[in-house]
C-alpha positions in Angstrom: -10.7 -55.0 -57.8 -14.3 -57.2 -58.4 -14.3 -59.4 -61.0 -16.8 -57.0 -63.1 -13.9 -54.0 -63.0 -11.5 -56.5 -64.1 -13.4 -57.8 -66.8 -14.2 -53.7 -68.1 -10.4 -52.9 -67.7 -9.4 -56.1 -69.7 -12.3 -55.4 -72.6 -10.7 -51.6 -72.4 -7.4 -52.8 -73.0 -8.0 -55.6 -76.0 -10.3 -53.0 -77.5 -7.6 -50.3 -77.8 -5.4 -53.2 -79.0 -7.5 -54.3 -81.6 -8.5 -51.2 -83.3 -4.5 -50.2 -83.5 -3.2 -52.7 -86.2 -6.3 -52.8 -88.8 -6.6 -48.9 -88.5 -2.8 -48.3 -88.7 -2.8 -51.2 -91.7 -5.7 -49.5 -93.8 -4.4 -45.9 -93.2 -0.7 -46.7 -94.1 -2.2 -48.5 -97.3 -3.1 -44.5 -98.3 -0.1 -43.1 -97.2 2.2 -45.2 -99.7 2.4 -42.5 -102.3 3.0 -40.1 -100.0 5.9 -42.4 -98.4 7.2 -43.5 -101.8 7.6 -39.9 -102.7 9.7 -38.8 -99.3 12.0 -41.9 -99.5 12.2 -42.6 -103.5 11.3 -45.2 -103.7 10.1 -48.6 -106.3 7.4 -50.2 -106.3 9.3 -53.7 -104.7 10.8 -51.4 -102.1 7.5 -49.9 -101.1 6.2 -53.1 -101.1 8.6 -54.3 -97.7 6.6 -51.5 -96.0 3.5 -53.9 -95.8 5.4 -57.0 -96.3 7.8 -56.4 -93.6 4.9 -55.9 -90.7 3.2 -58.7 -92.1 6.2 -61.5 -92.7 7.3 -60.4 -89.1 4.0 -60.8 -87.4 3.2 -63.9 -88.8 6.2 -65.4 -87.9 5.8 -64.6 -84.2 2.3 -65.0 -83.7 2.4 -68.6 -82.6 5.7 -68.3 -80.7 4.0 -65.3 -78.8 0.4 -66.9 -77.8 2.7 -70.3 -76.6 4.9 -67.6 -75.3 1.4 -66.0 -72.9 0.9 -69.6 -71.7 4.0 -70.3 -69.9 5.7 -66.8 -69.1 2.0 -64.9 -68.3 -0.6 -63.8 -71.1 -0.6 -60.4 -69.5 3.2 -59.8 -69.2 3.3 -61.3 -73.0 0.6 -58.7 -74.3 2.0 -55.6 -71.9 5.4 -56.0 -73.4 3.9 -56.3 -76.9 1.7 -53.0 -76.7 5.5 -51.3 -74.8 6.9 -52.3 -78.6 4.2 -51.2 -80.4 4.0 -47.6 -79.2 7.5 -47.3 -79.1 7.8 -48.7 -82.5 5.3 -46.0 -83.9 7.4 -43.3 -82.1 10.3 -44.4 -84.2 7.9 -44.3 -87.3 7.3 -40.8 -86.6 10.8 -40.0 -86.2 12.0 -42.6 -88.7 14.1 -40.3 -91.5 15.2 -43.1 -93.7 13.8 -46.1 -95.4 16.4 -48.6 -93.5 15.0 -46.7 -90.0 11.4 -47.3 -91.4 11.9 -51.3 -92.5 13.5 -51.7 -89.1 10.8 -49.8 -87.1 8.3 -51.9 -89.1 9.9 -55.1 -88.3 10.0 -54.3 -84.5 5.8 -53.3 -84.8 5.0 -57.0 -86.0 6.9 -58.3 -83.1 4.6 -56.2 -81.3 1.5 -56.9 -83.3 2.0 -60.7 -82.8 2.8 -60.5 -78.8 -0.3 -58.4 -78.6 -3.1 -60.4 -81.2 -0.9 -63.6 -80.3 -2.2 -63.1 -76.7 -5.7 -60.8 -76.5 -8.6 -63.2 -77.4 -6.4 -65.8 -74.8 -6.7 -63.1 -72.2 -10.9 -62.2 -73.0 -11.2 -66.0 -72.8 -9.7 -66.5 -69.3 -11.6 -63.4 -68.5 -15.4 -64.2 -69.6 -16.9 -67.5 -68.7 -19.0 -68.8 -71.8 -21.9 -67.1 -71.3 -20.2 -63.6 -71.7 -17.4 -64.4 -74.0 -19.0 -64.0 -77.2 -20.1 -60.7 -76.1 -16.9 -59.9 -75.4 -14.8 -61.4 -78.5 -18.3 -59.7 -80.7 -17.1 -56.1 -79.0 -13.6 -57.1 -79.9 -14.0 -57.9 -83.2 -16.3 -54.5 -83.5 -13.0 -52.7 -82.6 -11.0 -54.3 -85.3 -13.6 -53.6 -88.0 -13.9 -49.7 -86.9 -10.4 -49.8 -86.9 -10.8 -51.0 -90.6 -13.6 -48.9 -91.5 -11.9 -45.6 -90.3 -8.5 -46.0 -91.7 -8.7 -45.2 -95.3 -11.0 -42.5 -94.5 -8.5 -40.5 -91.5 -5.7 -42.5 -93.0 -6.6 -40.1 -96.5 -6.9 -37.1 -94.6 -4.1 -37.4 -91.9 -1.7 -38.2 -94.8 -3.1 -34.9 -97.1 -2.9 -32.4 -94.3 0.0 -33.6 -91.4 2.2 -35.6 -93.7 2.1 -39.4 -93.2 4.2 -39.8 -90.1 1.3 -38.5 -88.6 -0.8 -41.5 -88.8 1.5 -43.1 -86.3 1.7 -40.2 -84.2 -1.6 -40.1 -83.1 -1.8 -43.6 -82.4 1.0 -43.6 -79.4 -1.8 -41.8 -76.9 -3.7 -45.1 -77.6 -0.8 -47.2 -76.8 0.6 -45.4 -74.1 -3.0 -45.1 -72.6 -3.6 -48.8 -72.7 -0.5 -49.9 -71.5 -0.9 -47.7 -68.2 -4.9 -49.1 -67.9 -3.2 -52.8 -67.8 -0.1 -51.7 -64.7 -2.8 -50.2 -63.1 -5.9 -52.0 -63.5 -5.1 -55.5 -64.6 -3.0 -57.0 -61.9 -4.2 -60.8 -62.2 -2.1 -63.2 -64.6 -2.7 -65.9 -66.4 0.1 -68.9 -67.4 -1.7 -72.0 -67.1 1.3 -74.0 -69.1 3.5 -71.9 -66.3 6.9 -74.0 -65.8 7.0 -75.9 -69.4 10.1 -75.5 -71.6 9.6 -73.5 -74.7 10.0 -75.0 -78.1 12.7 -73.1 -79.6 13.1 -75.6 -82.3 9.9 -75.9 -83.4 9.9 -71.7 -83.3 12.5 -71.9 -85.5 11.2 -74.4 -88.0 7.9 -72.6 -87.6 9.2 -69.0 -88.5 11.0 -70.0 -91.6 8.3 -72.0 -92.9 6.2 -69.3 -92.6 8.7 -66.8 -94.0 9.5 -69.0 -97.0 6.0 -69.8 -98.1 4.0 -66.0 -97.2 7.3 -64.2 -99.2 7.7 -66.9 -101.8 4.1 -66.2 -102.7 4.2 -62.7 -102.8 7.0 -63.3 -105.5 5.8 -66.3 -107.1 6.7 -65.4 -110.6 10.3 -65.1 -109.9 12.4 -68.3 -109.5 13.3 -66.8 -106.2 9.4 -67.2 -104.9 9.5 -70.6 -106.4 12.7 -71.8 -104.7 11.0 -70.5 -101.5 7.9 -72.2 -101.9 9.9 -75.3 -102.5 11.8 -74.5 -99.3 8.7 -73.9 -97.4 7.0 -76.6 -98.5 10.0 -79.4 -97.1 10.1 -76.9 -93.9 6.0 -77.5 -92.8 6.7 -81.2 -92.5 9.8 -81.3 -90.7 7.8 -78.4 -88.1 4.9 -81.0 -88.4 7.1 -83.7 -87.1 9.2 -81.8 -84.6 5.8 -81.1 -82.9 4.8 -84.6 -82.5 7.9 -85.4 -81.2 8.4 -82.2 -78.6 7.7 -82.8 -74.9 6.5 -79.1 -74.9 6.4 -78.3 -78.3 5.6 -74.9 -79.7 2.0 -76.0 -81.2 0.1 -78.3 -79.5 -1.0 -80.9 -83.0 -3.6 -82.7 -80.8 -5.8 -79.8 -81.3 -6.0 -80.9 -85.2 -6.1 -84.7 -84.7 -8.7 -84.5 -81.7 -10.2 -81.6 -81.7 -13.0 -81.1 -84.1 -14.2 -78.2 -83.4 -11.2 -76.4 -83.1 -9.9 -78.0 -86.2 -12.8 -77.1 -88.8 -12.6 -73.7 -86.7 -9.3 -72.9 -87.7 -9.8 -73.8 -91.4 -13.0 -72.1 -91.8 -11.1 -68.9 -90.7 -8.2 -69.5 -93.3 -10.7 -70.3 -96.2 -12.8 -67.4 -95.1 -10.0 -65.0 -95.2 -8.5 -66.3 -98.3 -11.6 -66.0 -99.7 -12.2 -62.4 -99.4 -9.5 -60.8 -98.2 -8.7 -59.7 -102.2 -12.1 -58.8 -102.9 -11.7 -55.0 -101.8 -8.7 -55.2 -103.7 -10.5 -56.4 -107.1 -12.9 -54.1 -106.5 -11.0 -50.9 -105.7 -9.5 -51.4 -109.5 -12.7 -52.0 -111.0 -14.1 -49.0 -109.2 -11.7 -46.6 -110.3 -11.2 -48.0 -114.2 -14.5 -49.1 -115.0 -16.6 -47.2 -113.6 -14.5 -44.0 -113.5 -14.9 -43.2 -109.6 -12.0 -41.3 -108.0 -9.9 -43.2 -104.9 -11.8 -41.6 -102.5 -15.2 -42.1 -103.7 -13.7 -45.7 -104.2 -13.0 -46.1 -100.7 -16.4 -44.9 -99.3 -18.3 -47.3 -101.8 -15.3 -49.9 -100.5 -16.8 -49.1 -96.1 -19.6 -50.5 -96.9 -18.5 -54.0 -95.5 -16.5 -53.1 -92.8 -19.4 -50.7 -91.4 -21.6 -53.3 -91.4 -19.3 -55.7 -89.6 -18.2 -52.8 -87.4 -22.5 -52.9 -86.6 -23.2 -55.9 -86.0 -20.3 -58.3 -84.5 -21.1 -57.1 -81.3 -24.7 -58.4 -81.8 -23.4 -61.6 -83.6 -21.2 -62.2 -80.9 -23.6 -61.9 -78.0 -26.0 -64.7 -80.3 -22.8 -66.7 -79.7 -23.4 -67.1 -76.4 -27.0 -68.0 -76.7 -26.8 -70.0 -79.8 -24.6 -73.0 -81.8 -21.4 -70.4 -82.8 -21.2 -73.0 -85.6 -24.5 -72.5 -86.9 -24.3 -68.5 -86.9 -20.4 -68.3 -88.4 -21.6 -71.0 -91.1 -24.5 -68.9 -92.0 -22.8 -65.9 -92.1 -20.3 -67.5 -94.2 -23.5 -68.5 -96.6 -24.4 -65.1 -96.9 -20.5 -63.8 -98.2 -21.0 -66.6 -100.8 -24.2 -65.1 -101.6 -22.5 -61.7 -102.1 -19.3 -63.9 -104.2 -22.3 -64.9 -107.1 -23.2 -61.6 -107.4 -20.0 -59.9 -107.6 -18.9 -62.8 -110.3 -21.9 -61.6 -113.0 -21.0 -58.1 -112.3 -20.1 -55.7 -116.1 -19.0 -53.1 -116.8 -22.4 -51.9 -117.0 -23.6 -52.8 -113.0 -24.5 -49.8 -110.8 -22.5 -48.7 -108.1 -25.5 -48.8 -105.7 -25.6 -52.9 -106.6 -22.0 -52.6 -105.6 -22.9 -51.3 -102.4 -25.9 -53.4 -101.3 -23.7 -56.5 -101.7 -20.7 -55.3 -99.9 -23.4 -54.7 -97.1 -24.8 -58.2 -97.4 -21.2 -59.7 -97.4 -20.4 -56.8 -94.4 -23.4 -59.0 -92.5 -21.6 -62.0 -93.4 -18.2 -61.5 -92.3 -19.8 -60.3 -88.7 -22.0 -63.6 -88.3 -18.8 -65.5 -88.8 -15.6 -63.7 -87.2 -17.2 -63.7 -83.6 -19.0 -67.0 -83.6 -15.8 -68.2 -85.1 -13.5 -67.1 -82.5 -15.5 -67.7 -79.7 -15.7 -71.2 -81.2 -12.1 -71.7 -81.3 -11.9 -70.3 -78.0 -13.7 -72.1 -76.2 -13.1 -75.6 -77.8 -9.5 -75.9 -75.9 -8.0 -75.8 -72.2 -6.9 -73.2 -70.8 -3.4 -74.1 -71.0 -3.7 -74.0 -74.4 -5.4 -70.5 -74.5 -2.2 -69.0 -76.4 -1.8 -71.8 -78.7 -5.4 -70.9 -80.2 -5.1 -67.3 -80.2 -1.6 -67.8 -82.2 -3.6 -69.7 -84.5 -6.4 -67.6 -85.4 -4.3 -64.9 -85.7 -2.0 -67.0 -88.5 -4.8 -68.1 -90.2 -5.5 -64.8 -90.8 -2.3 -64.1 -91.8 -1.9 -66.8 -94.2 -5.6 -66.5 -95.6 -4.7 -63.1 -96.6 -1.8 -63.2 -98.0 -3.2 -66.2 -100.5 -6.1 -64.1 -101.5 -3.7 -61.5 -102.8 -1.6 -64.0 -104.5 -4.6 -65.5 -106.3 -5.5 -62.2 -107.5 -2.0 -61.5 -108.2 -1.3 -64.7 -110.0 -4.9 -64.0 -112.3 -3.6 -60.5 -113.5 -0.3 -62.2 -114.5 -2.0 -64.9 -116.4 -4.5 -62.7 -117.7 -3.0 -59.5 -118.2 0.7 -60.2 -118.2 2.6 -57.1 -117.3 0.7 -54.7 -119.0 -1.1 -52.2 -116.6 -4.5 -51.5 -116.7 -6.0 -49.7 -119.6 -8.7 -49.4 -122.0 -7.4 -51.5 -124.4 -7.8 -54.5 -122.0 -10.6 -53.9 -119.9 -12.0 -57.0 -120.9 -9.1 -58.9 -119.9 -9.1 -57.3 -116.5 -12.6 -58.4 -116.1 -12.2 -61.9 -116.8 -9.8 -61.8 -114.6 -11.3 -60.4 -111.9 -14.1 -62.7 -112.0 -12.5 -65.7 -112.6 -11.4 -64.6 -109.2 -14.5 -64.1 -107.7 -16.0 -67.5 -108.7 -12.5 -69.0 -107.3 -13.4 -67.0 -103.8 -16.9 -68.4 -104.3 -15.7 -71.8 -104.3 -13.2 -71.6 -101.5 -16.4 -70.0 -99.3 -18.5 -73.1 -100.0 -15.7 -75.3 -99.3 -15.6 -72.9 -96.0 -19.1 -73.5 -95.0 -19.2 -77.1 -95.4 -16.0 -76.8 -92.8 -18.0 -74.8 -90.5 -21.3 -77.3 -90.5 -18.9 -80.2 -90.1 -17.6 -79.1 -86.6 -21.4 -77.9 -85.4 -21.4 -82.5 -84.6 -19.3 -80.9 -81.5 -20.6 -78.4 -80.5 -23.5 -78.6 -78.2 -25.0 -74.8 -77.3 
């Protein structure tokens, strides 16, 4: 095979990959109704059918790119697409909630071997004059996957019953995993022969665990105690790593590499910082200005379109310009987008709505590729899966804090009452208190972006 097949059969394979999870995410988002009603479920039990997925593949994201480094990136990713498809075929034929929880557990340990390794594998693929290209075609997948999802996700669920959005998603699986036996032969394990850090794993997964569930609870004195929990667990994980011959994160990336250090933070404070804008939105949509969920949810594409348009485009400038520059600009523009939204009444039109969501769409495509390829190509290649893991739990963990700052606004403004007339007003300070909060965080985000462009040399 030349190197130009390989390089198509490995884009193939990470694009099919990448548009799985953030489609099957968004989709299933539309399909908890129909799921609560078939199983019976409350609203805390319906909850564990996003929570599980995302608790598990957090936890194994770093274990799983460290994983890719020493047993073989392509074995690591191959297995992890083999768990995903089999683990939507149990969806499909999943007949109770335990069966569901369970099948959802096993997908995140797929998730995480897959996103854990993919932008490791595009990286030892595509030299750095192609790489950004690649990652910007990536990230296009994720975004359509995004984009799509509520859309089919709405219609699949209405029409075939909501097993169905996993159903059609095996052919996708199963057609990627055959494209990588039979075109993608070359490996990758530059850390090949190095003993993996089981104790740090360990210490890593409940940290993780403690502190993501903790916070999606955090007004129980069972979120607290786990927050309390996680928060003695980082250090000790902290210290095991500097200790650890081969330890499970390698912490000289933080202490002596810039680049990759600002990086990483930029993507947590980017996702935390509008990850629960949609969610904000979707609410205000619907109560205050009296739109239905679907007509919510097209109003709601006009971000991820955008990013679906353009992060191939971004990506490519990556290669030919300071990544730093472009992901710090295009994290300007999202704040631009935050003011906006945080003077928005009850009174603003829709079609405002929609231009800023584009504007921020723009945003969010300038910054993911430049971003990753920035992280990407800041370390060695032996350290390929140790950044991949990263990015991929930054994302985790920047999304799960935006929801609980939204979460923790409602409770403070709102209580437990539920949306309604009556307090309207309430839901709108709240909501915007958010926003400027989110605004904040992105400026805080932009000044970490332009403080690693002092490494980077384009």
């Amino acid at each position: 095979m030349t190197e130009t097949q390989l390089k198509r059969s490995v884009l193939w394979v990470t694009i099919f990959a990448s548009f799985l999870t953030p489609f099957m995410g968004s989709a299933v988002n539309l399909a908890l109704p129909a799921i609560s009603e078939d199983f019976h479920l409350n609203a805390v039990s319906l909850n564990w059918v996003i929570s599980s997925y995302m608790l598990t593949t957090s936890i194994f994201l770093l274990p799983a790119g460290r994983a890719g480094d020493i047993l073989g990136r392509r074995k690591v990713f191959s297995i992890g697409v083999m768990i995903f498809t089999l683990s939507m075929v149990a969806l499909t034929l999943s007949t109770h909630f335990a069966w569901l929880i369970g099948a959802r557990i096993v997908q995140g340990i797929g998730g995480a071997m897959m996103f854990g390794t993919n932008m490791a594998i595009l990286t030892s693929v595509f030299p750095p004059g192609e790489r950004g290209k690649a990652m910007g075609i990536n990230v296009t997948a994720v975004y359509t996957g995004l984009a799509s999802g509520p859309f089919l996700g709405g219609v699949l669920t209405r029409y075939l019953g909501w097993r169905s959005i996993f159903a059609v998603l095996v052919p996708l699986g199963i057609v990627s995993w055959i494209l990588l036996q039979t075109k993608v032969k070359q490996e990758w394990a530059e850390a090949k022969g190095e003993r993996f850090d089981w104790l740090g794993a360990i210490l890593y997964g409940l940290s993780i665990a403690s502190l993501m569930y903790g916070v999606s609870v955090i007004f129980t004195i069972q979120g607290k105690v786990l927050i309390a929990v996680g928060a003695v667990l980082v250090p000790l994980f902290l210290w095991r790593e500097k200790k650890a011959s081969y330890p499970l994160f390698d912490m000289s990336l933080l202490s002596h590499n810039r680049v990759f250090a600002f990086s990483s933070m930029a993507a947590l404070i980017h996702y935390a910082a509008t990850s629960a804008v949609a969610f904000f939105l979707s609410l205000y949509l619907q109560y205050m200005k009296g739109l239905g969920a679907r007509d919510a949810g097209f109003v709601l594409m006009a971000s991820p379109i955008m990013m679906a348009l353009l992060s191939s485009s971004a990506g490519k400038l990556s290669d030919r310009y300071n990544p730093g520059v472009l992901a710090s600009l295009g994290m300007g523009l999202t704040s631009m987008g935050l003011v906006v939204l945080a003077f928005i009444s009850e009174r603003t039109s829709v079609a405002l709505i929609v231009g800023t969501l584009a504007i921020m769409g723009i945003g969010f495509a300038l910054f993911s590729s430049p971003n990753s390829n920035a992280i990407m190509s800041s370390v060695e290649k032996r350290q390929l899966g140790n950044a991949s893991g990263m990015l991929g739990t930054m994302r985790n963990v920047g999304q799960t804090s935006s929801m609980a700052i939204a979460l923790l606004l409602l409770a403070l403004y709102m209580g437990r009452e539920s949306i309604q007339p009556s307090n309207y007003a309430l839901f709108m300070n709240s909501m915007k208190t958010g926003f400027v909060i989110f605004l904040v965080l992105c400026i805080l985000g932009v000044m970490a972006s332009l403080a690693r462009n002092k490494s980077l040399q384009k």
